[in-house]
LOTITOR-452079 format. One line per 10 residues: for each residue x, y, z of N, C-alpha, C. Coordinates in pm, 1 decimal, decimal comma, always signed. Example, Ala and Ser with C-alpha at 12.3 -4.5 7.8 and 13.67 -1.06 7.14 Angstrom:
+1319,0:-569,0:+780,0:+1230,0:-450,0:+780,0:+1320,0:-330,0:+780,0  +1285,0:-225,0:+708,0:+1367,0:-106,0:+714,0:+1290,0:+3,0:+787,0
***
This chain:
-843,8:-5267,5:+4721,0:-718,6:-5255,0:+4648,7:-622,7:-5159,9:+4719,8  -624,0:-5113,2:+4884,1:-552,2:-5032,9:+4905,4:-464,4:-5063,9:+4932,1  -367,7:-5193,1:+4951,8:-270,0:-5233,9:+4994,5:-188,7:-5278,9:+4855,7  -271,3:-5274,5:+4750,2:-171,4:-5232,7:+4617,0:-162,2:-5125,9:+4603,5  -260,4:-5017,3:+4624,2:-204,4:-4893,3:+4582,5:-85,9:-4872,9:+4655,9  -83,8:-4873,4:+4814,2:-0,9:-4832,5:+4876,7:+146,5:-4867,4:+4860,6  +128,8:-4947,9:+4783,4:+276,0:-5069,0:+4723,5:+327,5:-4946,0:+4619,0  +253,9:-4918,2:+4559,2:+297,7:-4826,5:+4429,8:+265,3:-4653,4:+4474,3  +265,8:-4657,9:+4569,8:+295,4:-4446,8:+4666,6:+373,7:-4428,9:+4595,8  +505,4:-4466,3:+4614,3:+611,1:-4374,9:+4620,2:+682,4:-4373,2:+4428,3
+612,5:-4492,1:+4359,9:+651,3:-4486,5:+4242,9:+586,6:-4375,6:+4128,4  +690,1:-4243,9:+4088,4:+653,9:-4143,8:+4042,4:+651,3:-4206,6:+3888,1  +470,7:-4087,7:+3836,5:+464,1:-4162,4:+3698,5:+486,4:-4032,2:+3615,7  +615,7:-4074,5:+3540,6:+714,4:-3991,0:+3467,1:+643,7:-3930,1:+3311,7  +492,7:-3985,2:+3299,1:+467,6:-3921,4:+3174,8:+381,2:-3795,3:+3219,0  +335,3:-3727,7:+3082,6:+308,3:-3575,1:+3121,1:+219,9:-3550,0:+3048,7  +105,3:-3489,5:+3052,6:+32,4:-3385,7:+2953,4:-82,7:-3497,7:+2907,7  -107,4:-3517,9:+2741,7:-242,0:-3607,9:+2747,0:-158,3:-3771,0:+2778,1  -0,3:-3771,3:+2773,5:+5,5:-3943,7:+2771,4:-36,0:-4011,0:+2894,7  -134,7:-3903,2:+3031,9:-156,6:-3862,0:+3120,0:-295,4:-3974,7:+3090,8
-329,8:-4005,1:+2999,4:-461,5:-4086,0:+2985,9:-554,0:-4188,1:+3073,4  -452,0:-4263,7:+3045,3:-474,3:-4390,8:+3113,5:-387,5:-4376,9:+3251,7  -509,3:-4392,6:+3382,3:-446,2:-4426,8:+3495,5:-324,1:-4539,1:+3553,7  -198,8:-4483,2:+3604,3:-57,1:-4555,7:+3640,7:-131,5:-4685,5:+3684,7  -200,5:-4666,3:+3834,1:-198,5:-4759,2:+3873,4:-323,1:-4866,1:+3810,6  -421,3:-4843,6:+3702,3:-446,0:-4907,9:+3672,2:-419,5:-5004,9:+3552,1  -325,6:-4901,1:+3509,5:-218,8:-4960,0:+3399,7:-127,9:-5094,8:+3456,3  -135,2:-5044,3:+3574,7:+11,4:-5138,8:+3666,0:-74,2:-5298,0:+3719,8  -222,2:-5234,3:+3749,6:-263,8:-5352,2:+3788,4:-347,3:-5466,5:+3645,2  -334,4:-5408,8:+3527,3:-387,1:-5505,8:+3453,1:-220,5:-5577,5:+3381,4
-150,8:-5488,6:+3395,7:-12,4:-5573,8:+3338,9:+45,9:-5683,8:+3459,6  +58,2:-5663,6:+3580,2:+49,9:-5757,6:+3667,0:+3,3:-5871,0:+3684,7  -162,9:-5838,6:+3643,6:-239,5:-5951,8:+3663,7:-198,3:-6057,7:+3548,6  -197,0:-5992,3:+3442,4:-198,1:-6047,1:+3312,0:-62,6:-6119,0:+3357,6  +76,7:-6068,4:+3372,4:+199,1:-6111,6:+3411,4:+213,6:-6251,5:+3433,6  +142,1:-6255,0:+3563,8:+73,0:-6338,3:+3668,4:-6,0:-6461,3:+3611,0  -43,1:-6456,8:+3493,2:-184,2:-6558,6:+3424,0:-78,1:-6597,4:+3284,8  +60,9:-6565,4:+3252,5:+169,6:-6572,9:+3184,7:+190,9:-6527,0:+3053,0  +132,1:-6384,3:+3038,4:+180,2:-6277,6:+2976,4:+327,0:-6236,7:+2973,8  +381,4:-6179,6:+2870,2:+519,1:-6224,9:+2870,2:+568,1:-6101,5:+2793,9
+453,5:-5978,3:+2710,8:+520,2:-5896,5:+2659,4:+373,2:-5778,3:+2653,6  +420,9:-5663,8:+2618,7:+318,7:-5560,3:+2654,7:+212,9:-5589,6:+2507,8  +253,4:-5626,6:+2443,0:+113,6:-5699,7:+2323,6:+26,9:-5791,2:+2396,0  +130,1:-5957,5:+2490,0:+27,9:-5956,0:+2563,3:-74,8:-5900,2:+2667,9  -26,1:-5802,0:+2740,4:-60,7:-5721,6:+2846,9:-234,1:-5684,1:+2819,9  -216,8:-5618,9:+2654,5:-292,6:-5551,0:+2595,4:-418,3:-5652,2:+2567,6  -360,8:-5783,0:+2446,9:-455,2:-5870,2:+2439,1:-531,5:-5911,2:+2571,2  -439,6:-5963,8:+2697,0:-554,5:-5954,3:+2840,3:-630,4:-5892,6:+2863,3  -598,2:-5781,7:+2856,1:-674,9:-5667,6:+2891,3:-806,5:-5651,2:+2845,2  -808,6:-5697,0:+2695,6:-894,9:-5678,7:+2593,8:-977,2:-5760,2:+2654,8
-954,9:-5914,6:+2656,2:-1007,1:-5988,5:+2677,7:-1096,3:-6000,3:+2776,5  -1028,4:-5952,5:+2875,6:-1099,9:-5961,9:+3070,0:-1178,0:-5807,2:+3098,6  -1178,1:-5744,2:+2977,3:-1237,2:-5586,6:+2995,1:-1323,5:-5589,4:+3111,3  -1452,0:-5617,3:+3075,1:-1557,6:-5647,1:+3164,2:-1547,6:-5703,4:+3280,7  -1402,2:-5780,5:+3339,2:-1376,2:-5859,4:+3479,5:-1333,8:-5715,1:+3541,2  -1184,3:-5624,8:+3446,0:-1133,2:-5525,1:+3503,6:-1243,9:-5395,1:+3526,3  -1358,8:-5387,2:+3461,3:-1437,2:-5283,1:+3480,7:-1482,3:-5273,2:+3586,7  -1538,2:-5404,2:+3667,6:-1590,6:-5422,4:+3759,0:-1520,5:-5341,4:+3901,1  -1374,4:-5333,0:+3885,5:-1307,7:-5272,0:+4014,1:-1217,6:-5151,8:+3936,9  -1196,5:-5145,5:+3819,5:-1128,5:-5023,4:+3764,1:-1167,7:-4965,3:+3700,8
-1164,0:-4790,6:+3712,1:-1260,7:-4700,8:+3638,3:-1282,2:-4714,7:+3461,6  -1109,6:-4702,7:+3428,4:-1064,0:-4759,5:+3298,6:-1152,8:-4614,3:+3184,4  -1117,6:-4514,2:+3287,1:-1245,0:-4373,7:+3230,7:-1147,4:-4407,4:+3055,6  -1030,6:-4404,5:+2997,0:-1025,1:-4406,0:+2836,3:-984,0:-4510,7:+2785,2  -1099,4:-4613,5:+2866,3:-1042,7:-4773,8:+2789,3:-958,3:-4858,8:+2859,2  -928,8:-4977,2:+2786,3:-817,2:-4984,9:+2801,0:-639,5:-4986,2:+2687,3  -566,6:-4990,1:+2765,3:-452,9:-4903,0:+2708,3:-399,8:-5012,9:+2584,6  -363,3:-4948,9:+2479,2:-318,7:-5025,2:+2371,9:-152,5:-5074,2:+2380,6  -88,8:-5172,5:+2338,3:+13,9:-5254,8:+2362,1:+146,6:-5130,1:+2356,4  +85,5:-5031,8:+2296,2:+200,9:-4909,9:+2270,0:+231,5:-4853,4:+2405,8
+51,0:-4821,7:+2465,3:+111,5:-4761,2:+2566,4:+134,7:-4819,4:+2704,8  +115,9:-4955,3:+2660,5:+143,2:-5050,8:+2804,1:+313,1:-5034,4:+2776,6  +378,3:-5064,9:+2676,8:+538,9:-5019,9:+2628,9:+611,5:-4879,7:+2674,7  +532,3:-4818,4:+2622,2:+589,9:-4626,9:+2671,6:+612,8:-4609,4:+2830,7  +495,8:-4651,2:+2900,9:+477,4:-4659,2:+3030,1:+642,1:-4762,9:+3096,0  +593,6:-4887,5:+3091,9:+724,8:-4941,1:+3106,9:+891,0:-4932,7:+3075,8  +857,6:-4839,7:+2978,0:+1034,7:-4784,4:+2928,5:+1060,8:-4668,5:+2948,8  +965,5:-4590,5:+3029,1:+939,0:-4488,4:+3071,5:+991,3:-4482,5:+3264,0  +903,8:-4565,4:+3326,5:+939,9:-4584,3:+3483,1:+1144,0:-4629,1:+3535,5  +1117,9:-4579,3:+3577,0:+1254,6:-4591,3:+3667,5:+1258,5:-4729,1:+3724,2
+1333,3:-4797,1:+3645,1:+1365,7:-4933,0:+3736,1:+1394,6:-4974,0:+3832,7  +1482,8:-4877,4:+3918,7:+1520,9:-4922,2:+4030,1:+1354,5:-4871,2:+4131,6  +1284,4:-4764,8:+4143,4:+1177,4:-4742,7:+4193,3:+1086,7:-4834,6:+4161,9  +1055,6:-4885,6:+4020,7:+934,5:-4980,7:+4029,3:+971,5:-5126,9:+4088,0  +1129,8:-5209,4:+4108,8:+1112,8:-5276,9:+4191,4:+1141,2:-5275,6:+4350,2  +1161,1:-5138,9:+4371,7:+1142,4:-5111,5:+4504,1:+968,2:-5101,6:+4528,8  +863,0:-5107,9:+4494,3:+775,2:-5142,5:+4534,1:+713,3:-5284,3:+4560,4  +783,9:-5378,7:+4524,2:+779,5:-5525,5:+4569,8:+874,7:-5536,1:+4647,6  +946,4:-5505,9:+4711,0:+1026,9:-5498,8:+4826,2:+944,9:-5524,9:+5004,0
***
């Protein structure tokens, strides 16, 4: 997975303290995937997530779970738009 991480270096993750929970980039890579399989809103993000737990465990630590549809939302209205699509660039 290092050539996704490296996609997402330079994108700073703007939350702080415990909303600190759930890892950015693994947050970034189950909303993607899900995206990708035609997820369409961070409820779906969440329901994927739920669903494929055990596929995503296999390569992501996921140390407090995975993240509920709130905080797949916070996260996303949270990041800087112009930075998160400068990493698909």
């Amino acid at each position: 997975m290092s050539w996704f991480a490296a996609a997402f270096d330079d994108l700073r993750d703007p939350r702080t303290g415990n909303a600190r929970r759930h890892d950015l980039l693994e947050v970034l890579t189950m909303a993607l995937t899900a995206s990708i399989c035609g997820a369409e809103s961070c409820s779906d993000f969440a329901d994927f997530a739920v669903d494929r737990e055990d596929l995503f465990r296999e390569f992501l630590r996921l140390e407090n779970g995975v993240p509920s549809h709130d905080t797949f939302s916070r996260i996303f209205r949270l990041l800087d738009p112009a930075a998160f699509a400068r990493c698909f660039e």
